[in-house]
C-alpha distance (Angstrom), angle and dihedral (degrees) to the residues before:
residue distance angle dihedral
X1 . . .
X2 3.90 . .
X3 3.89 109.6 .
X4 3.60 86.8 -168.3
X5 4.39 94.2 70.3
X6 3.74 100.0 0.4
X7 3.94 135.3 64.6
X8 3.70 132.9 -175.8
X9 4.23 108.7 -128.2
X10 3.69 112.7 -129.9
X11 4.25 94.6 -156.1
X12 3.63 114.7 -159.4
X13 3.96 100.0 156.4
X14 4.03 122.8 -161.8
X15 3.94 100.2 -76.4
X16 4.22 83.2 -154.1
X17 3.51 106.9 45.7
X18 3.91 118.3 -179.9
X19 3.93 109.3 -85.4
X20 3.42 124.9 -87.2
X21 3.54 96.3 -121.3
X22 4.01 93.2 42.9
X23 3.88 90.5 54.3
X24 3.45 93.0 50.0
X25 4.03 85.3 58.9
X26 3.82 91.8 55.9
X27 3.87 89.3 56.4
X28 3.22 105.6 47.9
X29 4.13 84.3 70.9
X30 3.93 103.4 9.4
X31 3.71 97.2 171.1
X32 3.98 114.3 -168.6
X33 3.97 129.3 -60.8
X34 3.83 96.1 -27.4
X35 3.88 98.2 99.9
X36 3.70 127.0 54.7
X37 3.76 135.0 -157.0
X38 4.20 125.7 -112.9
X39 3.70 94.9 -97.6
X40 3.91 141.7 38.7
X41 4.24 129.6 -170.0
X42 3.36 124.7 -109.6
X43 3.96 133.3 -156.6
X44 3.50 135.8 163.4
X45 3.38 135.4 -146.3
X46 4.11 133.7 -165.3
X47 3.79 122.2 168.9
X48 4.17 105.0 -108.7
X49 3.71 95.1 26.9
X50 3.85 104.1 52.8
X51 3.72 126.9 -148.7
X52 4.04 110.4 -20.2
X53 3.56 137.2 155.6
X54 3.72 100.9 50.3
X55 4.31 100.9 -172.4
X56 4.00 130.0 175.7
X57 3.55 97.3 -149.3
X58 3.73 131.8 166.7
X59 4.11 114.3 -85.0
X60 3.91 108.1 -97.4
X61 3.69 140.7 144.5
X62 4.20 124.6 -71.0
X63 3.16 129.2 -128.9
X64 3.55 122.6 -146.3
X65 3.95 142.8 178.2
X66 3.32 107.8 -106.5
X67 3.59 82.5 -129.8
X68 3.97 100.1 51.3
X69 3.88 103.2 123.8
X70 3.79 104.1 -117.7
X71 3.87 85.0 78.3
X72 4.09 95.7 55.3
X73 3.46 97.4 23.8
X74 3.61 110.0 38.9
X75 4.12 97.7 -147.1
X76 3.86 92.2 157.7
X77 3.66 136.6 137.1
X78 3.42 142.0 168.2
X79 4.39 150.8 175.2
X80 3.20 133.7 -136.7
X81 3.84 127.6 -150.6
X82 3.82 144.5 133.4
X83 3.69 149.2 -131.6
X84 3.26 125.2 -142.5
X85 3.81 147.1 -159.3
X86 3.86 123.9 -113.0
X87 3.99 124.9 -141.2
X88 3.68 81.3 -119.0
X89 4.01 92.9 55.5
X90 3.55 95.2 -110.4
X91 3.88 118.8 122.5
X92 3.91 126.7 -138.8
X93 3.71 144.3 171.8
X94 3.62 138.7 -122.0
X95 3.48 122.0 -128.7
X96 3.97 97.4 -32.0
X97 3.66 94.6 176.9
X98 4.02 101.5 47.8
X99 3.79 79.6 60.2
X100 4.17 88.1 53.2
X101 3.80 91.9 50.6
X102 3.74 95.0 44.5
X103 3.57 87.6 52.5
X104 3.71 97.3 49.6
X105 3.80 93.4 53.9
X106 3.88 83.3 53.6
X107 3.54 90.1 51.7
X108 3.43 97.5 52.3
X109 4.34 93.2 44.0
X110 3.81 84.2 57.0
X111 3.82 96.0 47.7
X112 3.89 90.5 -116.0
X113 4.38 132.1 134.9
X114 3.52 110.4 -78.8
X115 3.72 106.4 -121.8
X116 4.05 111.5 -135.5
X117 3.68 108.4 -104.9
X118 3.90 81.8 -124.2
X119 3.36 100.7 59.2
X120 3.90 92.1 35.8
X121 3.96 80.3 62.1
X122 3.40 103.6 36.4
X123 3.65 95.7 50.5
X124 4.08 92.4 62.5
X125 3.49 87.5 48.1
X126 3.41 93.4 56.8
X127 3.57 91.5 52.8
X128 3.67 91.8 44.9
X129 3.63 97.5 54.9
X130 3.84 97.9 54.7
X131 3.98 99.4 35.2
X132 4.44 87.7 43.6
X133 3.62 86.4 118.2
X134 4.04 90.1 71.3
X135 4.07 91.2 52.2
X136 3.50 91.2 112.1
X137 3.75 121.5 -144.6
X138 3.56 120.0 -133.3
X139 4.02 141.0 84.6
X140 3.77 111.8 -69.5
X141 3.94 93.4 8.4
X142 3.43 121.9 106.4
X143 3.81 143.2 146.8
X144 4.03 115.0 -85.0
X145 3.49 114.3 -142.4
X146 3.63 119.2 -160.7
X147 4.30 118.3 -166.8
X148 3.50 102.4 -174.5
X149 4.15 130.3 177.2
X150 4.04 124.6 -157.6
X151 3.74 127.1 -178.7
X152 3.85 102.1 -122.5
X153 3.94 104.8 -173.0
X154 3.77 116.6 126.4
X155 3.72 102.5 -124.6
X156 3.77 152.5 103.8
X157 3.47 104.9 -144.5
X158 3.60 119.0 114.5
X159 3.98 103.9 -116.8
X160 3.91 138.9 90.2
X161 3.64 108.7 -61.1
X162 3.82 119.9 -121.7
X163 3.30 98.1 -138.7
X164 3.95 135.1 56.5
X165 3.48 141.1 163.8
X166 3.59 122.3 -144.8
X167 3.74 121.5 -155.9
X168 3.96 156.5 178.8
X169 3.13 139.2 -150.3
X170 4.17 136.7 158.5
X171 3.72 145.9 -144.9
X172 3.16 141.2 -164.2
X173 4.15 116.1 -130.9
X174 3.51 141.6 163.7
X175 3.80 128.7 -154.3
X176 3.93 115.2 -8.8
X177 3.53 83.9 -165.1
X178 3.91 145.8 -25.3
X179 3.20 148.0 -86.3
X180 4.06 85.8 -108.2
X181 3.78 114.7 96.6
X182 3.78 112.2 -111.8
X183 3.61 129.8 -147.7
X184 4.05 123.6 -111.3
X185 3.97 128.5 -152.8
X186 4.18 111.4 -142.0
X187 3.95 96.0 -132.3
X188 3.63 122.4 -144.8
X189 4.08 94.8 -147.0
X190 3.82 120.9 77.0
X191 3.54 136.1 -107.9
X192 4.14 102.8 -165.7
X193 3.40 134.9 -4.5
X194 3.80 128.7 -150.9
X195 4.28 104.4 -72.1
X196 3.45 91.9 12.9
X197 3.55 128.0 111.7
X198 3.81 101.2 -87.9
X199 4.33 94.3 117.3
X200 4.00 91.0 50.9
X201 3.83 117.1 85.5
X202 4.30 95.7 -129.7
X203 3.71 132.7 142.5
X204 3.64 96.4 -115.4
X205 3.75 89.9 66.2
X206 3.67 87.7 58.4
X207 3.73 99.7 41.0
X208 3.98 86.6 55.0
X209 3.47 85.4 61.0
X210 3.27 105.9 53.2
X211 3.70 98.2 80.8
X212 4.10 89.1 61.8
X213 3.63 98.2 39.9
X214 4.69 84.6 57.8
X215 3.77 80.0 48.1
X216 4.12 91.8 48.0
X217 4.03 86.9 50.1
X218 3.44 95.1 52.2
X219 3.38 95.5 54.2
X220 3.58 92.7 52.5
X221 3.90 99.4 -98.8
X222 3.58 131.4 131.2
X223 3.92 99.7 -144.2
X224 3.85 136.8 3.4
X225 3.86 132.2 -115.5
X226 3.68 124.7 -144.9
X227 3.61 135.3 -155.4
X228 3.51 134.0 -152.0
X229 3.63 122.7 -74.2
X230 3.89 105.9 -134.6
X231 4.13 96.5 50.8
X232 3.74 97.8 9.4
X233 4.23 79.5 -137.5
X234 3.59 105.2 95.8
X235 3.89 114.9 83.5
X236 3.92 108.0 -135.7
X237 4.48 112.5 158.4
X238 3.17 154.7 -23.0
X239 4.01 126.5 -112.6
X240 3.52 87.7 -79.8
X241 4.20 112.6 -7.8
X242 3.04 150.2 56.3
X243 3.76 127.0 -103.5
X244 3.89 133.6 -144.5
X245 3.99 130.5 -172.7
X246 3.51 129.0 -142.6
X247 3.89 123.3 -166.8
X248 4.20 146.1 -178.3
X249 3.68 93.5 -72.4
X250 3.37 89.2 59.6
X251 4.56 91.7 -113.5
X252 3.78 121.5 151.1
X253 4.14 112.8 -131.2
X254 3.62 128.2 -172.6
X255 4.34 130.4 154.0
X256 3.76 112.8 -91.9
X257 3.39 121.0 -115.5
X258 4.17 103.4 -95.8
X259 4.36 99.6 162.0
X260 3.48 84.5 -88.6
X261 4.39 105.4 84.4
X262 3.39 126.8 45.4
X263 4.21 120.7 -90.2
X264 4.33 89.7 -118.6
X265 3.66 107.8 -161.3
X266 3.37 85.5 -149.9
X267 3.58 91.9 50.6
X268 3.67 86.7 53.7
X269 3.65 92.0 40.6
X270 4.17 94.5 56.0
X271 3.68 92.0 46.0
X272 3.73 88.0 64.5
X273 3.68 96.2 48.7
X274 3.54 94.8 48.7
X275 3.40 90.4 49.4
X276 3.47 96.0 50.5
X277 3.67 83.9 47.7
X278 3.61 84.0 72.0
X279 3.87 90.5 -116.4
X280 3.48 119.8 140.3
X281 4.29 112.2 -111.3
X282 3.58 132.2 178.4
X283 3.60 136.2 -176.5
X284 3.65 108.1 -141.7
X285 3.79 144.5 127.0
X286 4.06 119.4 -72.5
X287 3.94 120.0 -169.8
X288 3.54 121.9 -142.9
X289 3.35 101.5 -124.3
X290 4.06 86.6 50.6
X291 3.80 80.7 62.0
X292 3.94 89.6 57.6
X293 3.76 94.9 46.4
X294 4.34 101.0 47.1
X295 4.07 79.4 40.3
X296 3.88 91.7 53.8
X297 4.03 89.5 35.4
X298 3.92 96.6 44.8
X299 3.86 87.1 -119.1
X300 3.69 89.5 127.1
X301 3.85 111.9 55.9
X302 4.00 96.1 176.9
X303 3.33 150.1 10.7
X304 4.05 127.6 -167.5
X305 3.73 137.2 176.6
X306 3.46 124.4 -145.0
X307 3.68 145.4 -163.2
X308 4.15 153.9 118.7
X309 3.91 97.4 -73.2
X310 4.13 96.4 32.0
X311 4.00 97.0 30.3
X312 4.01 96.8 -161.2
X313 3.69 117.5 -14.6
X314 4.05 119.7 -169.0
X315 4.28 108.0 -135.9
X316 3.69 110.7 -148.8
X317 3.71 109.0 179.4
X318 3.92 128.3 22.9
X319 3.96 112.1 -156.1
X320 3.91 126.9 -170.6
X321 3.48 151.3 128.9
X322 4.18 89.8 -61.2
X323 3.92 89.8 53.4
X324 3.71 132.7 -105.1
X325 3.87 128.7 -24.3
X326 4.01 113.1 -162.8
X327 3.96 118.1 -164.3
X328 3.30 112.1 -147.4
X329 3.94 113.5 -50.8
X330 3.41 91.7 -13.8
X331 3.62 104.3 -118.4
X332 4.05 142.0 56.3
X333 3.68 126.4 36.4
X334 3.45 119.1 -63.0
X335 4.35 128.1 -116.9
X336 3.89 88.7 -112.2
X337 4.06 100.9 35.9
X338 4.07 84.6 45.3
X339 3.80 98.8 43.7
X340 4.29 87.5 46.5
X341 4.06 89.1 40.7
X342 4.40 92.0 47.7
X343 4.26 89.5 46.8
X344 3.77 84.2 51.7
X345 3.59 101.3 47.8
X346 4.17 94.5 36.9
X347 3.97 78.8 63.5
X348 3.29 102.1 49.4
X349 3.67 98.7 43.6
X350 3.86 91.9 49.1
X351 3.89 92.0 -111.6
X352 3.89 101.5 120.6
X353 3.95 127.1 33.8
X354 4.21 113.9 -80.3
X355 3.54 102.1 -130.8
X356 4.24 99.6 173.3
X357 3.89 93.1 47.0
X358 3.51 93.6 -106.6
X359 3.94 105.6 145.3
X360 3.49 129.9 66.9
X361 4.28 131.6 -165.7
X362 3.77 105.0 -137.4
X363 4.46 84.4 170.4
């Protein structure tokens, strides 16, 4: 066997799972991200033997040095995908190995191990197949799947660590949000800046936007937009998504991907559809005030984000410094953003034929 794509699975499976009857509790109202499955995946890594020691072991606490270099030096990085449950009962996942590419070229910005798209996917199969029992069943709930990589070495020094552990876990969740179009504050701080980190998927992206999504909520918005950091014009994500614009002539818009914004897969994955859909879609700069102007002039007739945990979410209202932007009537999901967002989900949940090869039965 090839250590360099391939793994053997040590499984030793929680020997006390949570009851039956308990379980069933947490799905009847999963919420998002605050309840975790039985088990997690483990794999180590140490700089001149590779990855080694892949375990399925039951979900539990770390422990850490308080000097192990994730905590100083923030060399983190992590996925985020789901499974999901078939009419049928079967479960599947949705593009498993964009998620492994995407979080190689993370890996590599951060000066981390590339982990083999192989194991990548084989390790949330793993965890798939013995936790399938939390997959739960019913529209807009799914099982959240987590891959996640921290640099483990005990030291202070400011260089790549030698020594990572890579890891899965899963939750269960239900709606990220609705069908009922949210509103978005325009922030004034920055999420990326040319050669930074803004294309890789770490937790320092996040934590930098933190600060603007507190200032979003207090302004009464459900998520934040950013601009970009050279002429603060250019429109480039949300918090957390990616965000597309649909206007009169019935064209698809969304920012092109310039280092700077995150490669969604379900970016990538709606630009197919629509084009498929035989609607015409371009990737291509779109300035702020541009926004104001087709919002004011009924030019632009919808706007959606879109991503893992949210799938596609329809933005009704933009608020900032410059005033209020309304898209369309304000509220609901609109005919384009809801035909795109039922295509995407009749894939995923094995409803409606899979024409790019994008599902795959792990049970």
């Amino acid at each position: 066997m090839d250590s360099a794509t391939s793994l053997p699975f040590t499984l030793s499976p929680n020997a006390s799972p949570v009851p039956a009857q308990q379980r069933a509790q947490i799905l009847a109202s999963p919420g998002f991200g605050r309840v975790f499955t039985d088990n997690m995946v483990v794999i180590r890594y140490q700089e001149g033997r590779g990855w080694h020691d892949a375990r399925v072991q039951p979900f539990a606490p770390l422990t850490l040095n308080p000097a192990c270099a994730v905590l100083h030096y923030a060399q983190e990085i992590f996925e985020g995908m789901k499974a999901y449950r078939t009419a049928e009962g079967g479960i599947t996942l949705f593009r498993p190995y964009a998620n492994a590419a995407r979080f190689r070229k993370s890996a590599e910005r951060l000066a981390m191990p590339e982990v083999p798209d192989e194991v990548f996917v084989e390790a949330v199969r793993q965890l798939v197949r013995v936790d399938h029992e939390w997959v739960p069943g019913k529209p807009d709930e799914s099982l959240y799947i987590r891959p996640f990589m921290i640099a483990s070495e005990t030291f202070l020094g400011v260089k790549p660590a030698s020594e990572y552990l890579f890891m899965v876990i899963a939750s269960p969740v239900g709606a990220y949000f609705g069908e009922e179009a949210v509103s978005v504050w325009v922030s004034d701080f920055c999420r990326a800046a040319p050669g930074g980190t803004g294309e890789a998927k770490c937790g320092g992206n996040y934590a930098a936007s933190l600060l603007a999504q507190q200032e979003a909520k207090g302004h009464g918005c459900a998520q934040v937009l950013f601009l970009d950091a050279v002429e603060r014009r250019w429109i480039e994500e949300m918090g957390g998504m990616n965000v597309f614009f649909v206007f009169d002539d019935g064209s698809i818009a969304t920012p092109p991907l310039t280092g700077t914004i995150l490669r969604g897969i379900t970016r990538d994955s709606l630009l197919t559809l629509a084009r498929a859909e035989g609607l015409s879609v371009r990737e291509a700069p779109y300035a702020i005030d541009q926004l104001y102007a087709d919002a004011a002039s009924g030019r632009l007739r919808e706007v959606f984000a879109c991503g893992t945990a949210a799938v596609v979410s329809p933005i009704g209202r933009f608020r900032g410094p410059k005033g209020d932007a309304v898209i369309g009537e304000g509220r609901g999901i609109g005919p384009v953003t809801g035909k795109l967002r039922s295509a995407l989900i009749a894939i995923q949940r094995g409803t409606a034929p899979d024409p790019h090869g994008w599902v795959e039965k792990v049970i």
